[in-house]
N, C-alpha and C positions, 0 to 999 in steps of 0.2 A: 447598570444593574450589577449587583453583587451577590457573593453568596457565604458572606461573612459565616453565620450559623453554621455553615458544614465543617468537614474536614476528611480533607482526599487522601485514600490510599491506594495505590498501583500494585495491583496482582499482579504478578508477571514474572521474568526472568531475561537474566541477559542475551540471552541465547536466542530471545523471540524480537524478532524482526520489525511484530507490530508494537508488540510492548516501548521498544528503541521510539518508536514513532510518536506515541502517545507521551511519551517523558520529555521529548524535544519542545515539543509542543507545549505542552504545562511549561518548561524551563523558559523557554522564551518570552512567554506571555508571562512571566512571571506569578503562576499561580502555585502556590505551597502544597506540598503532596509528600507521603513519605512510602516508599518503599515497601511491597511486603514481598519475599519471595513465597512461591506457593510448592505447595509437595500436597502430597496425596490427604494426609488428614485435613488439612485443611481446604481445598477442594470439598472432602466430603462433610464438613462441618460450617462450612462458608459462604462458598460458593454455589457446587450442587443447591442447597438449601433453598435459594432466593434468586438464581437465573436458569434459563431453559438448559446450558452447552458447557460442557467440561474445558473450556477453553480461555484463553489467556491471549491480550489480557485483558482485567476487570478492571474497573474503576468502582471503588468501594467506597461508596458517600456514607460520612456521619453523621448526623445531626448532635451537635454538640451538647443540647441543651436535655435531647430523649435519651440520645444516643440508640438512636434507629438506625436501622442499617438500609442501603439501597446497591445493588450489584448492576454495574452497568456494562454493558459488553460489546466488542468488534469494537476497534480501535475509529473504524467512521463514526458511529455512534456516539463515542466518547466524545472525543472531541466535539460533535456537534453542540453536546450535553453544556461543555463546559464553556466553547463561545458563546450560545447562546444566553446563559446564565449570566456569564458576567460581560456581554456587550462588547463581544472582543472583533476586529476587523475582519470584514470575510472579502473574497473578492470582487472588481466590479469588473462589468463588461460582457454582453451578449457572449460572445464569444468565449472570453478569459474564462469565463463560470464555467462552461462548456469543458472545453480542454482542461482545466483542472481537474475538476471531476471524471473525466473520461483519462484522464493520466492517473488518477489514483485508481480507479478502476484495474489500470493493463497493468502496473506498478505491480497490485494487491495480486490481482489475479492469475499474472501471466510471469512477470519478469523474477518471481520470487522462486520459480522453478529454477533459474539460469543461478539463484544465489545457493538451492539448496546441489546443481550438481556439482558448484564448484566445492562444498560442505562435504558430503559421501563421497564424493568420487576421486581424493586422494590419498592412498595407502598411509602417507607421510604422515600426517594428522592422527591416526589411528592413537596413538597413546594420546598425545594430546586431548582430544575427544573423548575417549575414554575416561578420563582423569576429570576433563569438565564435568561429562554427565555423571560422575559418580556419587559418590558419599564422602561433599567432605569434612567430614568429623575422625573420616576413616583416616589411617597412614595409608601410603601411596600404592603399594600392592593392592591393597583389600579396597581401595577406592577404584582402583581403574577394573576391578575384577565387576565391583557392580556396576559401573560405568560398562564396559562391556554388553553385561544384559541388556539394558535401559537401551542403548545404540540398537541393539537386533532388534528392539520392537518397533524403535522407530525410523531405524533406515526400511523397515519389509513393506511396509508401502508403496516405495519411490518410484516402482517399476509403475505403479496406477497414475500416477503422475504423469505418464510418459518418457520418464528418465530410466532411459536403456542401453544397454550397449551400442546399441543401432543410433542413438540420438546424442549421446554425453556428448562425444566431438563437437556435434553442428550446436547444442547450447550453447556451449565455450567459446565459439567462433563468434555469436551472435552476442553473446555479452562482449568480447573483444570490440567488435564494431562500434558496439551501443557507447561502450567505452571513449572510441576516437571521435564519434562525434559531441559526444558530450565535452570531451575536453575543444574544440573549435570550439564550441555553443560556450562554455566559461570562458573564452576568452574574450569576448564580448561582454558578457550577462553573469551578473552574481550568480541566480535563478533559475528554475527551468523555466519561468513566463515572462524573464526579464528581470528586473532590480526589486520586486518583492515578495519575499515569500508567500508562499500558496499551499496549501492542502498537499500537490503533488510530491513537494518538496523533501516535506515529515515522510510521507511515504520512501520517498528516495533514501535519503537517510535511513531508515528504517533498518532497509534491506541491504546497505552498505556496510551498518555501522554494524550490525547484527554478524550478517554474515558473511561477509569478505571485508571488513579492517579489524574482526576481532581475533579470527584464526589464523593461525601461522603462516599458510600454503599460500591462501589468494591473500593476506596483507603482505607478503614478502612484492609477489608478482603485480597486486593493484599499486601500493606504493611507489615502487621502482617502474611501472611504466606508463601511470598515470598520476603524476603526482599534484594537479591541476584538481583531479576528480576529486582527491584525496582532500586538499585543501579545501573545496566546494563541502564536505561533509563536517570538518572543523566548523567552517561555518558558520552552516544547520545547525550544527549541535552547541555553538555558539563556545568554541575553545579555539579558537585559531584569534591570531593578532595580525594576519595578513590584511591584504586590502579589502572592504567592504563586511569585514566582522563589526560584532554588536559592541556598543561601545570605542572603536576605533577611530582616532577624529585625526586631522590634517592640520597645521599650525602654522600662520604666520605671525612673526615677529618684526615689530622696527625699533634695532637698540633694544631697552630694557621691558619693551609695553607688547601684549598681545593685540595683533591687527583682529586676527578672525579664528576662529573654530570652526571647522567643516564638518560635519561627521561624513564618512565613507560610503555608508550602508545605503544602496540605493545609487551608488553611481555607477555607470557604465564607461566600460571603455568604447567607446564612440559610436555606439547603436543609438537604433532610437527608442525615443524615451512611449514605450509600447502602453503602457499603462493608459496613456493620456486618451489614444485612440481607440481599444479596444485593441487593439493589434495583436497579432503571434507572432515572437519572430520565425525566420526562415528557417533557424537552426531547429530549433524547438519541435517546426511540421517534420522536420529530415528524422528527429527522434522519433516522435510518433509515428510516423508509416513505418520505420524498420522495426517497430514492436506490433504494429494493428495488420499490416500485412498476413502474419499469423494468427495473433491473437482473435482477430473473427472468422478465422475456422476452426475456431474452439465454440466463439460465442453464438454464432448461427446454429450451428448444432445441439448446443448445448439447451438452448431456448426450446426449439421443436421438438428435443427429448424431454424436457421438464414439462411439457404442454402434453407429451402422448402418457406421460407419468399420471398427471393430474386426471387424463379424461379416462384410464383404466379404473382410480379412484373412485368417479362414480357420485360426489359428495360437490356439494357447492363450496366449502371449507376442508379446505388440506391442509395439518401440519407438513411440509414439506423437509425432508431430511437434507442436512449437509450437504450429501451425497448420494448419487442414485446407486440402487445395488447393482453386481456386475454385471449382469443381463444388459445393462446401456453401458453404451461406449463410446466413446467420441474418436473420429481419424480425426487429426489435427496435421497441418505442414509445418517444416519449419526449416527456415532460411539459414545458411552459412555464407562462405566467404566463397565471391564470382559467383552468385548465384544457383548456387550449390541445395538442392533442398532434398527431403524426402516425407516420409508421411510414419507416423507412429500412431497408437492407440491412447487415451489414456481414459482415466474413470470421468466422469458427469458431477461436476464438482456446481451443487443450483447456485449457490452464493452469487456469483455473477449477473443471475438471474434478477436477484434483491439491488444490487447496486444498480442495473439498469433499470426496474422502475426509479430509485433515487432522482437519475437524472431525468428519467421522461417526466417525473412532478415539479423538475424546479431548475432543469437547463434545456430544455428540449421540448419546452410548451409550444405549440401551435403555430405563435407569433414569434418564436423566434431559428423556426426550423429554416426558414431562407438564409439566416445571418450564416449558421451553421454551418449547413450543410456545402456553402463555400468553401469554408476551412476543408472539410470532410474532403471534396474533393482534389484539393490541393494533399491531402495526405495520400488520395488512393484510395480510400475503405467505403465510399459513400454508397455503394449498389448495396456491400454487403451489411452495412451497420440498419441502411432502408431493410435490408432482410428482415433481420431482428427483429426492427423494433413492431415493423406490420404482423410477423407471426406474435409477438406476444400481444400488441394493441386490438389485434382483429380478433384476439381470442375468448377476449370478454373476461379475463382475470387479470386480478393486480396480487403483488404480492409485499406485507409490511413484514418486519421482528417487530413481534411481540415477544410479551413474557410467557408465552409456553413457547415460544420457538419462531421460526420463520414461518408465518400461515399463509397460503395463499386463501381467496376469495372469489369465486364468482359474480362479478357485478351485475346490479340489476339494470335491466334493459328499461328504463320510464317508458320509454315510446311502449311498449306492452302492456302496462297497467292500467 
């Protein structure tokens, strides 16, 4: 399936994490897209117009022939839009579907904090950043003067995030980790699921490419002491000529005649071939518990406050906001180096909420919660992730995006009628 009649364009900016994500993705698969960046008129002449959320990035479908417009939004979404449209590989395997999905999940939801403290959190940067987010049409004073503004609106948040003086350390610690075992797990594995690309992966890059290999501070310190991790993001993004990039092949000759062509992409250094079986490797589980170990004491909570949200509502149909106002708050823990933790606040971010129904519809159906929840317990999170999903499934709502926003729904009970 194709979708010749359209033509793709990318709302976004460099600077967004998922926008990086959704561009990899189209580049890989080789689907034509061009560029737009966005600033404010156009948000309110474009965007606003034709989706629910001031946010980035969009995928802006044209129909070549009306020239109609269609705004599509959240980088999960996107993508789904456009594999499915044009027939492109998605993964297989009880399991693999599972962890992919549940790794773009913690990626999206949780590991993007660890990219934005290493972002705010060094003075060093400051002109730098400045000068990105500014105006540039402007010369370099009056560029980094408005860049300055534009930074105060959007570092004053950060503290809702959970990114605190009390916390900056133990994130930094905890991407360091995530860092050293990542680099083991590539020595082994193209991939985070092994030798093919997956869903999780775009994510991964996303938030690398984005926000620690574009800025000074953390590209100086990722470079120099992960250069493995670094290489794994080339890649993704499909600019590296190391081993198992796109297009890379292997050659034997005898005399003047070529014996064979290899291509790389896809080979391992001497795991096993995981794909075949369903399999995870080992490394991959070590990733995932040092992110899910925290990350569901965000999401346990976070479920039970969007449900106490919903039932003050009152209404079988909620639009459900972004985020809940301050009155809800999540303690969340979070692990450093020798098991080091403490506990901080941060705001009730529902998104989470949306991406766990995703999975309970199409990796986490009925018949395949035994394969599962093996895995699960080999990570560590299976008591808590059961929390979840029994508080949102027993509660009798689901919740989709739609085009007025993220709705939740009271389901109807049959047995009643």
């Amino acid at each position: 399936m194709t979708d010749a009649n359209s033509q793709y364009f990318v709302i976004g900016a460099d600077q967004s994490m998922f926008t990086q994500k959704v561009r990899a993705y189209l580049r890989n698969n080789s689907i034509p897209f061009q560029d737009v960046a966005s600033d404010v008129k156009l948000f309110k002449t474009v965007v606003m117009p034709n989706a629910p959320y001031p946010l980035i990035p969009n995928l802006m479908v044209v129909d070549k022939d009306t020239k109609k417009i269609r705004i599509i939004q959240d980088s999960k979404i996107i993508i789904q839009y456009v594999r499915q449209t044009h027939g492109l590989a998605t993964t297989k395997g009880t399991k693999r579907v599972f962890a992919d999905m549940l790794l773009e999940m913690v990626l999206d939801d949780f590991f993007f904090v660890h990219v934005v403290n290493w972002r705010w959190g060094h003075p060093s940067q400051d002109k730098y950043l400045e000068y990105t987010f500014g105006d540039g049409s402007q010369q370099y004073e009056a560029s980094r003067k408005i860049g300055a503004k534009v930074l105060n609106i959007i570092k004053g948040p950060t503290a809702r995030l959970g990114l605190t003086e009390k916390t900056t350390a133990t994130f930094h610690d905890q991407l360091a980790s995530f860092l050293e075992l990542l680099t083991v797990h590539l020595d082994t594995y193209q991939f985070l699921l092994g030798n093919e690309l997956t869903i999780a992966d775009y994510s991964l890059y996303g938030h690398l490419t984005a926000g620690l290999l574009r800025d000074p501070a953390p590209y100086e310190w990722l470079a120099s002491n992960y250069p493995v991790v670094q290489a794994y993001a080339q890649r993704v993004g499909g600019t590296s000529i190391r081993w198992g990039s796109k297009d890379l092949v292997t050659v034997q000759v005898e005399g003047d005649k070529l014996v064979s062509c290899e291509e790389t992409m896809g080979k391992n250094h001497g795991g096993r071939e995981v794909e075949k079986y369903d399999e995870i490797p080992e490394t991959t589980t070590k990733l995932a518990a040092l992110l899910l170990r925290d990350y569901v004491t965000i999401l346990v909570p976070t479920v039970k406050l969007t449900l106490e949200f919903l039932g003050k509502e009152g209404k079988d149909e909620v639009l459900v906001p972004r985020a809940l106002k301050s009155e809800y708050s999540v303690e969340f823990t979070i692990h450093g180096k020798n098991e080091e933790h403490l506990k901080e606040k941060k705001m009730v971010s529902t998104h989470c909420v949306w991406m766990l129904q995703r999975i309970l519809d199409s990796a986490y159906r009925t018949e395949q919660r035994a394969e599962v929840d093996r895995w699960l317990s080999e990570v560590g999170c299976l008591k808590e992730w059961k929390e979840a999903v029994v508080a949102w499934e027993e509660s009798g709502w689901r919740i989709d995006m739609t085009k007025k926003g993220t709705l939740a729904r009271k389901k109807i009970d049959s047995s009643k009628l």
